[in-house]
C-alpha positions as CSV (number, residue, x, y, z in Angstrom):
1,X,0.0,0.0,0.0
2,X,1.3,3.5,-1.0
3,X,1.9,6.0,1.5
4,X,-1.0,8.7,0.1
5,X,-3.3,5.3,0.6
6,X,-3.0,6.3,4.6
7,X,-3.0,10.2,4.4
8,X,-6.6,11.3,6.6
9,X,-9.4,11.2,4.3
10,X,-10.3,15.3,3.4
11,X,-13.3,17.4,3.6
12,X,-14.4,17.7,-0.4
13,X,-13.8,21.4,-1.8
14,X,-16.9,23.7,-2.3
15,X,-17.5,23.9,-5.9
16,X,-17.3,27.0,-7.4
17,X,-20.5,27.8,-9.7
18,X,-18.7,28.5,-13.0
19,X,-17.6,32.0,-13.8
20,X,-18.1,33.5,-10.2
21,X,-15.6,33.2,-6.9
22,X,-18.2,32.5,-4.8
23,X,-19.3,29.2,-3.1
24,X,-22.4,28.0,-2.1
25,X,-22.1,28.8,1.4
26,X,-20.8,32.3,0.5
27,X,-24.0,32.9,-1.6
28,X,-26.0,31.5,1.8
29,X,-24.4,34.0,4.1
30,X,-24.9,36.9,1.4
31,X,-28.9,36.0,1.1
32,X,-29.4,36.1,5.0
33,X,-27.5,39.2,5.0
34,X,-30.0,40.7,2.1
35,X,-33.0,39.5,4.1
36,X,-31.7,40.8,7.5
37,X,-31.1,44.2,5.3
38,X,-34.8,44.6,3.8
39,X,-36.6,43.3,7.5
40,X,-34.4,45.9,8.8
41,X,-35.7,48.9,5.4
42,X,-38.9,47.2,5.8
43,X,-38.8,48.0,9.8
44,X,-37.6,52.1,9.4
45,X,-40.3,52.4,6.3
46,X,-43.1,50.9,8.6
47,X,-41.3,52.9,11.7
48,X,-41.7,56.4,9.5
49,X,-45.2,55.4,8.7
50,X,-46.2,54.9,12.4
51,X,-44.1,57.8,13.8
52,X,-44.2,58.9,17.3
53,X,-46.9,57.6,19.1
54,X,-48.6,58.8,22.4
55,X,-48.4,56.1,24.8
56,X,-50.4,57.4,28.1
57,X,-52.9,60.2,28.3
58,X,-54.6,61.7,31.7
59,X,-56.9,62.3,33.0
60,X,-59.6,60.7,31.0
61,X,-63.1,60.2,31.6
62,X,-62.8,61.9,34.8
63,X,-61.1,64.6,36.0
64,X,-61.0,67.1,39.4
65,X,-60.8,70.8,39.3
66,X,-56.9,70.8,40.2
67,X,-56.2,68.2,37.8
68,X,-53.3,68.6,35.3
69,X,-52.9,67.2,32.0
70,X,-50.4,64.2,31.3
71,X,-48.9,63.8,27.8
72,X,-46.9,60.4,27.3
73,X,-44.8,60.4,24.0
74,X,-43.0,57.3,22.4
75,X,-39.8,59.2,22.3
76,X,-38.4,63.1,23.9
77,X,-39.7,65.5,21.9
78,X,-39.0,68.8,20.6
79,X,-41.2,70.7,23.0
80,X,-41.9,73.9,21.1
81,X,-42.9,71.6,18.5
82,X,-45.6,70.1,20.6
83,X,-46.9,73.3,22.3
84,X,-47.4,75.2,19.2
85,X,-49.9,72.4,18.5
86,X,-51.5,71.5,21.7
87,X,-55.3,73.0,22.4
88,X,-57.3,72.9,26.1
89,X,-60.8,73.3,24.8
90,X,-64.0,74.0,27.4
91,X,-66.7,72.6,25.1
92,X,-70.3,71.5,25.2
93,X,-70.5,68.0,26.0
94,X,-72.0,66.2,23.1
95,X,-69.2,67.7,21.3
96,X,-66.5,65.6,22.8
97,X,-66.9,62.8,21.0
98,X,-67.3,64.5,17.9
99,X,-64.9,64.2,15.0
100,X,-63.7,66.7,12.7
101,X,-63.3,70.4,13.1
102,X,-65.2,71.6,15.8
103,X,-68.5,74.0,15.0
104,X,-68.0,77.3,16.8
105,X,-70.5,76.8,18.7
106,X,-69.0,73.8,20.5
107,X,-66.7,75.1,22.2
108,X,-67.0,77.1,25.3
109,X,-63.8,78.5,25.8
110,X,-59.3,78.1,25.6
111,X,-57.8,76.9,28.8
112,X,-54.4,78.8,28.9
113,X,-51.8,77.1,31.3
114,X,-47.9,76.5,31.7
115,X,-46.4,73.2,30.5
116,X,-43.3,71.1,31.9
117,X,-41.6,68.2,31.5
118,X,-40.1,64.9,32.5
119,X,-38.2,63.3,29.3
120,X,-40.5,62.2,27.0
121,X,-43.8,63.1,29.3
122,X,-45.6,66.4,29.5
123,X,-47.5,68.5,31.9
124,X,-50.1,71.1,31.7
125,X,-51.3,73.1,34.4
126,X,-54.0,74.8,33.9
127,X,-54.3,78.8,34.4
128,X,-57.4,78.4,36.4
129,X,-58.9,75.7,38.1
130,X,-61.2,73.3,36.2
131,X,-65.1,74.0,36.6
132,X,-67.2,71.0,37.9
133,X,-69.6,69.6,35.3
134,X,-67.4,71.5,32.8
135,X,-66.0,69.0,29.5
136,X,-62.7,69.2,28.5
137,X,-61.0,68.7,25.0
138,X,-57.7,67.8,24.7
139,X,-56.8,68.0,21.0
140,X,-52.7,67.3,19.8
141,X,-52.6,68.3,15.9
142,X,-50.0,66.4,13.4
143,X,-46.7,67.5,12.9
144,X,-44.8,67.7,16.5
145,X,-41.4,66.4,15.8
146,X,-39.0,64.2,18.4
147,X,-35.5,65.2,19.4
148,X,-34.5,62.6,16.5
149,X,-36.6,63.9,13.9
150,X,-39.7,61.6,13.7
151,X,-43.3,63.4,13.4
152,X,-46.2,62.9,15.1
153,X,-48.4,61.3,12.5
154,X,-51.9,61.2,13.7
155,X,-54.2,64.0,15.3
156,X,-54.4,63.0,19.3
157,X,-57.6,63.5,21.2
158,X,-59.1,62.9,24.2
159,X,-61.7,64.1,27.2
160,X,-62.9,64.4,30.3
161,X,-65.3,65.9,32.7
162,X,-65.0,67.7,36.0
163,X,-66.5,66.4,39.3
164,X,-67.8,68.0,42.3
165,X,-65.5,68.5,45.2
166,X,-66.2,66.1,48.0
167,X,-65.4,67.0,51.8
168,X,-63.3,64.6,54.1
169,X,-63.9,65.3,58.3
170,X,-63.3,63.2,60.9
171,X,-65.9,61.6,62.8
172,X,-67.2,60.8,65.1
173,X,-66.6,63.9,67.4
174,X,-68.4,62.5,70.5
175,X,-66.8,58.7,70.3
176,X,-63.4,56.7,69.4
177,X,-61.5,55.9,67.5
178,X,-61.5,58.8,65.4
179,X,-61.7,58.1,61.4
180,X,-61.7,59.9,57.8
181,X,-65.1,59.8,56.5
182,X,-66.0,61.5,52.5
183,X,-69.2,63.3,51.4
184,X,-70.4,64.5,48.7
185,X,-71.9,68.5,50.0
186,X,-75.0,68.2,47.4
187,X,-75.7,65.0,49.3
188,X,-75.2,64.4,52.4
189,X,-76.7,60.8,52.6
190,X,-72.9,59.5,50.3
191,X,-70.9,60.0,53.6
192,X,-68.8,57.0,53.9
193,X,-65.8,56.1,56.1
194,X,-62.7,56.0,53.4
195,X,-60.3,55.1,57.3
196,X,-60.8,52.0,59.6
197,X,-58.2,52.8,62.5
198,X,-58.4,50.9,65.1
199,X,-56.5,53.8,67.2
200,X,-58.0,56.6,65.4
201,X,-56.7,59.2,63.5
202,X,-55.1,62.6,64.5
203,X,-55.1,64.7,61.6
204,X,-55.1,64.4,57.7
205,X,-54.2,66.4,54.5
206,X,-55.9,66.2,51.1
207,X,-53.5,65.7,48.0
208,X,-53.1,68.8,45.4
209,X,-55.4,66.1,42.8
210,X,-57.3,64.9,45.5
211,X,-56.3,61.4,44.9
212,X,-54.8,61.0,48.0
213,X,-55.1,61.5,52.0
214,X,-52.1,61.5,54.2
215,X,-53.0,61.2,57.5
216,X,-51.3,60.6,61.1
217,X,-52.6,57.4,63.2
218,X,-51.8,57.4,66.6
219,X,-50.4,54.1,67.9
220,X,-52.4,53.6,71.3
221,X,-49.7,50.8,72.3
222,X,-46.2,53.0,72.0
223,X,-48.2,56.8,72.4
224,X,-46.5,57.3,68.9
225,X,-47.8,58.3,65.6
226,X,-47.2,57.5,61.9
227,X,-47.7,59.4,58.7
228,X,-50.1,57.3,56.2
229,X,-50.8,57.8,53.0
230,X,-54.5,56.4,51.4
231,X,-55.0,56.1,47.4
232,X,-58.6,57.4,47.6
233,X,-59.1,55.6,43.8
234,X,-57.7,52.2,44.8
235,X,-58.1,51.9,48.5
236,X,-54.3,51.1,48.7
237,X,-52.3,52.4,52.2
238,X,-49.0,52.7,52.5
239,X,-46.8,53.8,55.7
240,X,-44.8,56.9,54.9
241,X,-42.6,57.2,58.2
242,X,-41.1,55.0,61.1
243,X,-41.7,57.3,64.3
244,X,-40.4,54.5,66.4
245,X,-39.8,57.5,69.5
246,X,-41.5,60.2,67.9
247,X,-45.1,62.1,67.1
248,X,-45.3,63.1,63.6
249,X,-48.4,64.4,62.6
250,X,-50.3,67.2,60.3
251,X,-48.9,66.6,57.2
252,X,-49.5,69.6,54.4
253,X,-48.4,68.6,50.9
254,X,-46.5,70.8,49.2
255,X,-49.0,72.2,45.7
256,X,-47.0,69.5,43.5
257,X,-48.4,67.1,45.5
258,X,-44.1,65.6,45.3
259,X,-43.3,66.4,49.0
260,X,-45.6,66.4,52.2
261,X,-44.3,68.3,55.4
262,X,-45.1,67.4,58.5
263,X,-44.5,68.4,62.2
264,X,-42.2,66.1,64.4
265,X,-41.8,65.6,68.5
266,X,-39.0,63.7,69.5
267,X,-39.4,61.9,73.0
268,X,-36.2,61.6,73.7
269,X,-37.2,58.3,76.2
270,X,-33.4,56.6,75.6
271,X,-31.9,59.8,77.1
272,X,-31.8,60.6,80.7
273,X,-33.3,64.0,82.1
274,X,-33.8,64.9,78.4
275,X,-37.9,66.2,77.8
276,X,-39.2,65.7,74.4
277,X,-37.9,68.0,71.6
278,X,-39.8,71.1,70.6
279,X,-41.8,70.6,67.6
280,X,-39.8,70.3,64.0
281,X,-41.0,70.9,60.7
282,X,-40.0,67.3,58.3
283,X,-40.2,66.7,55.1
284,X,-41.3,63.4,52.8
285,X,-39.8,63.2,49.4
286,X,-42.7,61.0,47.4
287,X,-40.4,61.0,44.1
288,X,-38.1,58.4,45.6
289,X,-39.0,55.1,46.3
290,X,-39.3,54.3,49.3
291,X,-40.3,58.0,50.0
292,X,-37.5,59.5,51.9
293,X,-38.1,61.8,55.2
294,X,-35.6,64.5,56.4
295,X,-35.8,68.0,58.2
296,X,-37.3,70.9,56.4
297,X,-34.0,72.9,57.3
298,X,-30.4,71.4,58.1
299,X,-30.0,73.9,61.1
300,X,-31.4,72.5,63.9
301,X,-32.3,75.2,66.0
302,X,-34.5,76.2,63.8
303,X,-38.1,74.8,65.2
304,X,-41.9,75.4,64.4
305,X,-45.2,74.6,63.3
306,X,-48.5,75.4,61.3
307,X,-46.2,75.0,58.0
308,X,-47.8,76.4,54.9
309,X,-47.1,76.8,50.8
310,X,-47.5,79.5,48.6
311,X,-49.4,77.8,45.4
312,X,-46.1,77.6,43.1
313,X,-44.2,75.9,46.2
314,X,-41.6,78.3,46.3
315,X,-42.1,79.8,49.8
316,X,-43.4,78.5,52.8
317,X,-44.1,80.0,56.3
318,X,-43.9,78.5,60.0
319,X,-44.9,80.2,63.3
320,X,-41.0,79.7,65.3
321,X,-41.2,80.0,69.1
322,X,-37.8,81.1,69.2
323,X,-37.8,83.8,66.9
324,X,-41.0,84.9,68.4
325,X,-42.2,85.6,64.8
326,X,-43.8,83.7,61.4
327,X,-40.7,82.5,59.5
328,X,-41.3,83.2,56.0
329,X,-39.0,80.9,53.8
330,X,-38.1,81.4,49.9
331,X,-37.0,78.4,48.5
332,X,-35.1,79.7,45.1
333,X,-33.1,82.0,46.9
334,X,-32.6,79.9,50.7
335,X,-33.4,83.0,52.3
336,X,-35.7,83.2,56.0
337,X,-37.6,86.7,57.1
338,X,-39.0,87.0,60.4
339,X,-42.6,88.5,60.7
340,X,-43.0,89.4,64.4
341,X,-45.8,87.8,66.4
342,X,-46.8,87.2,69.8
343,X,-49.5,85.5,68.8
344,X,-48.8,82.1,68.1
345,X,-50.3,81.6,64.8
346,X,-49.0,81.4,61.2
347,X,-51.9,83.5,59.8
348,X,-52.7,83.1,56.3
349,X,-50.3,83.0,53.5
350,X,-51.3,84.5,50.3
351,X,-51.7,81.6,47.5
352,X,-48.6,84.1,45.6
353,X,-46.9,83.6,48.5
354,X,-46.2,87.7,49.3
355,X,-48.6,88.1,51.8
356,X,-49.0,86.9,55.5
357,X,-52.5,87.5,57.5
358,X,-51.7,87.4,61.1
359,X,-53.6,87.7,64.5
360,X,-52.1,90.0,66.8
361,X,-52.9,90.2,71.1
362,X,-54.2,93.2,73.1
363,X,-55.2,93.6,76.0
364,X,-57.8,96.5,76.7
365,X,-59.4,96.8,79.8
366,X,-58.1,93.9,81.2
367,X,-59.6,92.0,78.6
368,X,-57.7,89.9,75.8
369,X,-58.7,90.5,72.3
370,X,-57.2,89.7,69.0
371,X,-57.0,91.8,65.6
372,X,-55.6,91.2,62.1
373,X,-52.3,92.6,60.3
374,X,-51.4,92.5,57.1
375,X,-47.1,91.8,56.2
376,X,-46.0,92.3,53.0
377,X,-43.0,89.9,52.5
378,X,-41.4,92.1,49.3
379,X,-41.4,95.6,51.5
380,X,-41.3,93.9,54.7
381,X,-44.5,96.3,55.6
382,X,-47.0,95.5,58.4
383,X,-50.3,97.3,58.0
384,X,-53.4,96.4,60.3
385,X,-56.3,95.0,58.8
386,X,-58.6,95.8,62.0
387,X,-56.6,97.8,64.9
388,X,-56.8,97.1,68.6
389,X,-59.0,100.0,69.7
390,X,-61.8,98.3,67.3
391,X,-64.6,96.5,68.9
392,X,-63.4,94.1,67.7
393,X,-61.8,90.3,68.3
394,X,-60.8,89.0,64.7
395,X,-58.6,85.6,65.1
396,X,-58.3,83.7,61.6
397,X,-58.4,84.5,58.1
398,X,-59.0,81.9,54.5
399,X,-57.5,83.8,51.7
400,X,-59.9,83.2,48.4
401,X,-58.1,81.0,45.7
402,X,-57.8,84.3,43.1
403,X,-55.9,86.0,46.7
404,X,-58.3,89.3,46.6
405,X,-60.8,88.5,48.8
406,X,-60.4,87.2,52.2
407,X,-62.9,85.6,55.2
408,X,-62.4,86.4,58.7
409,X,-63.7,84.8,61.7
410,X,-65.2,87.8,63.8
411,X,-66.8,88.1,67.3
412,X,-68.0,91.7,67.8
413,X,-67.6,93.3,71.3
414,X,-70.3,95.9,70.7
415,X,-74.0,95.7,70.8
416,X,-73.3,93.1,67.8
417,X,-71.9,90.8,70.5
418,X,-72.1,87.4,69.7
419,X,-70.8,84.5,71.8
420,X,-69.0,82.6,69.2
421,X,-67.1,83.9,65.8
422,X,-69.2,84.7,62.8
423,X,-67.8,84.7,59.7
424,X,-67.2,88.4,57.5
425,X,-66.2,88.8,53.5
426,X,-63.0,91.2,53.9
427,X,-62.3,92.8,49.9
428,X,-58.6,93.6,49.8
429,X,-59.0,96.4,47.0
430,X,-61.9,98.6,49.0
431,X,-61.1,97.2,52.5
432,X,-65.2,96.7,53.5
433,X,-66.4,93.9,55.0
434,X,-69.5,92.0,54.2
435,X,-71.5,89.3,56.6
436,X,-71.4,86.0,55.2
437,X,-72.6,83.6,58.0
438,X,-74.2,85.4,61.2
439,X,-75.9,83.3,63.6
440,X,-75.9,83.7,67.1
441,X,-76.3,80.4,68.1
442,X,-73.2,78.8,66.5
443,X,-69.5,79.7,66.7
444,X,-67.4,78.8,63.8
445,X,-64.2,77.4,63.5
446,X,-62.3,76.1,60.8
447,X,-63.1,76.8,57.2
448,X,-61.4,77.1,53.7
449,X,-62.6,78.1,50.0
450,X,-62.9,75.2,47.8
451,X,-60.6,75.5,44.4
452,X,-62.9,77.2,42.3
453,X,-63.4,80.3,45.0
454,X,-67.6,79.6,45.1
455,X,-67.5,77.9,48.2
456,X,-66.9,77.6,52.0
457,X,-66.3,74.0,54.0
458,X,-67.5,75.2,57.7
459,X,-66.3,73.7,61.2
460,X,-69.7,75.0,63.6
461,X,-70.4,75.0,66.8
462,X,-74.1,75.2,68.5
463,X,-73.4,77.0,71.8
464,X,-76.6,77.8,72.2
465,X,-80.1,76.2,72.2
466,X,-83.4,78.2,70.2
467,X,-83.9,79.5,73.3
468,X,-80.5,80.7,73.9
469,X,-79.5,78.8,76.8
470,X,-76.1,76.8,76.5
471,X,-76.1,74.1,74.4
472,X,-74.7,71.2,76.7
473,X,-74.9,68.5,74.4
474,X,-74.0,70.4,71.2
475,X,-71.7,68.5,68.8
476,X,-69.6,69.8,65.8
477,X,-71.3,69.9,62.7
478,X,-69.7,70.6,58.9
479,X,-71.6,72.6,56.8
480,X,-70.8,74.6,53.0
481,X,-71.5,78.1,52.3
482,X,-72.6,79.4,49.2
483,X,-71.2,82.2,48.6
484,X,-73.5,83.1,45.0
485,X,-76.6,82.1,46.8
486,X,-75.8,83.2,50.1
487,X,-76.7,79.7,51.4
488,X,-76.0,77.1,53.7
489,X,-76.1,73.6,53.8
490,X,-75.2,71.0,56.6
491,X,-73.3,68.4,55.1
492,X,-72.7,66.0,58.4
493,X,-73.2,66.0,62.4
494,X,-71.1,64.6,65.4
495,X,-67.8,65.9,63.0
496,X,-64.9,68.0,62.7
497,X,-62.2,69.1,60.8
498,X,-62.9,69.6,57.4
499,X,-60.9,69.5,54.3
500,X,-62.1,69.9,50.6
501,X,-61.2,66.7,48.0
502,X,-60.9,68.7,44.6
């Protein structure tokens, strides 16, 4: 046997196809990479032919009057691109499902408003708060362009209507445990208990949206309490802090509805012949998850409590012990004024944030009576609002959503003398003041404008039976003002502290 007969038997040569260099696998690999080529043409060409897409929209069906308007895109988008073709329409409501160009007479008015945004997702706040039973027409024309070039394609459009602000209290006033109940002012008979505590709960704050209640919960075990947060839509609760040797309670979200402050005691029980800490505004940051909780400010000494927002967020105030004086905070420029108070009380902030309502003591006659002063926080003026040789006793003010109006709770010392506080209409612009609710028999407490300005929520008192003797078994009652109509309405009994749900 030869010695090529033992050589390794080898793999046969591809044949070449005559005239060409290529072999048959070559011409395989060359077809796959033609098909991968065209599914990848075919992909762009379909891609162009789709363009950006909106993927989420809100609010729809459904909307409050502090709702904003969410925008989801596909990609980031050139943003001048997109407000040049974006439309808030007010329209009638059969004509929100209407196709085509819309008749004149559909519409009802523009909705002016400020947009922002987060990447590829937009925001509009409205100018003005929605109107309940308004409709709403959200209307995105063709030709908005992405950061890569890519159009919007299709016409967007979608809608919503407003509903009626509801009113959270707690209840009941005259038994425990103490929970959040909602009603609906035009009927009374929806109340329904949105809270089951066990413990009960201290105090609560409505959301900007009104989605969501934050509330404190006492823990009857430790003497502690908790900052909880309720999705009013789902039901879902969620704990926002640990107070393991603490009180934390009143939470006030900031108008973004992004951070919630709240007022914090410390016990102090692991340290010996150390009393609990004076009160400390904190903070909760929402936008991290798990929501984050810190102090308001990194100094310390500086305490408080009775925190509230100006409506863009940017300033806050506090009523300080130490300082003896409202602490009025700006934000953008971490700058602190002191108003001086010996008061106690925050007063009212103006929803622009430059201007502070304040009660003020005297003492006349031996008597203690209060009266209001106005501070300007750009001139750092104080003017009074009603002076102390008025008869007089002023003590709390609710500045009206547009901030040129405000209510004042008034007990005159006169022959108008009335046992409990009766509410007065104070104009800014011509300084009179106007009874709203005058009733002899009740005192009234705590009360607020709902977001559109046309109505008061109202904590009342009956002091006094018909026949004016004093009401010994008189309970708290919520009630609403009308301020067109000049009418009132009891909304529920046996309940206190009440909060509007936009």
């Amino acid at each position: 046997m030869s010695h090529d007969a033992h050589q390794p038997a080898a793999f046969p040569a591809q044949a070449s196809a005559p005239g060409t260099p290529y072999t048959a696998f070559d011409r395989l690999v060359l077809l796959v990479i033609g098909l991968l080529l065209g599914a990848l043409l075919l992909t762009v060409l379909l891609g162009d032919r789709v363009g950006v897409t909106l993927e989420r929209a809100a609010p729809l069906g459904t909307a409050r009057s502090t709702s904003r308007i969410i925008m989801q895109f596909s990609e980031t988008m050139n943003r001048d691109t997109v407000a040049e073709r974006l439309r808030v329409l007010q329209v009638k409501p059969e004509a929100a499902s209407a196709g085509g160009e819309l008749p004149p007479e559909a519409i009802i008015g523009s909705l002016a408003g400020t947009i922002t945004w987060s990447g590829a997702t937009l925001a509009f706040y409205p100018a003005e708060v929605l109107q309940p039973g308004a409709t709403y027409l959200v209307t995105l024309m063709p030709g908005a362009t992405s950061d890569t070039g890519r159009e919007v394609l299709a016409e967007y459009r979608f809608s919503f209507s407003v509903s009626r602000p509801r009113v959270a209290f707690l209840a009941p006033a005259s038994g425990v445990p103490l929970n959040i109940w909602l009603a609906d002012p035009a009927d009374p008979a929806s109340a329904r208990q949105v809270t089951f505590s066990p413990s009960g709960i201290f105090d609560f704050g409505v959301s900007p949206d009104g989605s969501q209640i934050a509330f404190s919960e006492r823990n009857s075990s430790t003497g502690t309490s908790d900052i909880k947060l309720l999705n009013l839509e789902t039901g879902g609760l969620q704990q926002l802090t640990n107070c393991l040797d603490a009180d934390c309670t009143t939470p006030v979200w900031r108008p973004d509805g992004q951070v919630i402050a709240y007022e914090r005691v410390d016990f102090n029980s692991g340290l010996e012949n150390i009393a609990a800490s004076p009160t400390r505004i904190w903070l909760i940051d929402l936008s991290t998850t798990p929501a984050t909780t810190r102090p308001l400010f990194s100094d310390s000494q500086i305490l408080g409590y009775g925190l509230q927002w100006s409506r863009d967020g940017r300033r806050a105030t506090l009523f300080d012990v130490a300082s003896q004086g409202i602490l009025l905070h700006d934000f953008t420029t971490d700058s602190t004024a002191v108003i001086p108070s010996r008061y106690g009380s925050t007063g009212a902030l103006s929803p622009d944030g430059t201007l502070v309502v304040f009660p003020e003591v005297t003492l006349t006659s031996g008597e203690a009576r209060s009266y209001l002063q106005l501070a300007n926080t750009e001139t750092q003026e104080i003017v009074p609002l009603s002076y102390p040789d008025e008869a007089v006793d002023d003590d709390a003010a609710a500045w009206s959503p547009d901030g040129t109006k405000l209510v004042i709770s008034r007990r005159y010392t006169d022959e108008r003398f009335t046992r409990g506080r009766q509410l007065y209409l104070f104009d800014l612009a011509d300084k009179t003041v106007e009874p709203l609710v005058v009733d002899p028999l009740y005192a009234n407490g705590i009360f607020s404008f709902d977001p559109t300005g046309t109505q008061l929520v109202i904590q009342r008192f009956p002091e006094l039976t018909a026949s004016g003797e004093l009401n010994n078994a008189g309970r708290p009652e919520i009630w609403t003002f009308d301020l067109a109509a000049r009418a009132l309405s009891q909304v529920a009994v046996d309940s206190f502290y009440p909060r509007w749900v936009p």
